[in-house]
C-alpha positions in Angstrom: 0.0 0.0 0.0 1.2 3.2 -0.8 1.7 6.1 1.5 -0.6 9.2 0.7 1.4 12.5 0.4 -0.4 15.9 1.9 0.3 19.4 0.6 1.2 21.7 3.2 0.7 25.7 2.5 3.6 27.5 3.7 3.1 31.2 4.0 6.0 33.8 3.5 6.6 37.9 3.6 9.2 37.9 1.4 9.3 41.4 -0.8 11.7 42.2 -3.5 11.6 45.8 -5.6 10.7 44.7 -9.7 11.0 47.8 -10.5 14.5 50.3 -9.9 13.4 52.8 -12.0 12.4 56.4 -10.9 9.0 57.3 -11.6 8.3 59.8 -14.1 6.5 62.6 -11.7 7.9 65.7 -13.1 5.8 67.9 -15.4 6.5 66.9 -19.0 8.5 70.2 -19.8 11.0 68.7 -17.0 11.7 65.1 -18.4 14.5 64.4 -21.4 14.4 62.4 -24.1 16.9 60.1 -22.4 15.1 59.8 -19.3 11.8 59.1 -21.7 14.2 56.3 -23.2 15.2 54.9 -20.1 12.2 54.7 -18.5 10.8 52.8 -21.6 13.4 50.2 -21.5 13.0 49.6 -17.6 9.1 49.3 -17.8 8.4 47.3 -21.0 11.5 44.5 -20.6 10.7 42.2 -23.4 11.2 45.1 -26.0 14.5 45.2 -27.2 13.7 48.6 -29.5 13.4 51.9 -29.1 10.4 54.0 -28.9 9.0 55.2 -31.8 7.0 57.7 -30.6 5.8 59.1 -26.9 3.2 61.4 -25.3 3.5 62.8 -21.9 0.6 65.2 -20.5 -1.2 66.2 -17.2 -4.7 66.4 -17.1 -6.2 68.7 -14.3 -9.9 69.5 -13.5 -12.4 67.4 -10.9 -9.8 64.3 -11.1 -6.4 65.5 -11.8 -4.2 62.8 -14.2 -0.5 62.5 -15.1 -0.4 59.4 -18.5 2.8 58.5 -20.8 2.1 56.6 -23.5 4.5 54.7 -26.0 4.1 54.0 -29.3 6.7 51.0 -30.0 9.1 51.1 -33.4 8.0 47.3 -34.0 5.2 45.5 -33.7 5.5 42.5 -30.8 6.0 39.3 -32.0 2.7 37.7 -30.6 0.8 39.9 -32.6 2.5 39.5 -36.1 
């Protein structure tokens, strides 16, 4: 007869930083294209381009918004 195995949970609280990058905060006038370049790189890993294009704006009102969007040089491969 075999012996039945049990699966134990084990709970742990370890944390690691994924991210090392500084956050782009700073009003758009502020940033440089390097930084822009950089921070593309850091957040989208897989892409091995550059960015083709970018847009950086602050939206202020009721609900006040910061967004950067990237345009990449290449489409990714899972969509070609």
């Amino acid at each position: 007869m075999m012996k039945r195995m049990s699966t134990v949970p084990k709970a742990t609280s370890d944390f690691y930083r994924m991210n090392n990058q500084k956050l782009i905060l700073l009003s758009p006038t502020d940033v440089t294209e390097d930084e822009y370049k950089e921070f593309y790189k850091s957040a989208f890993r897989a892409s091995y381009d550059q960015p083709q294009k970018w847009t950086h704006f602050a939206l202020e009102g009721h609900v006040e918004c910061k967004a950067l969007l990237y345009i990449p040089s290449m489409l990714p491969f899972e969509l070609s």
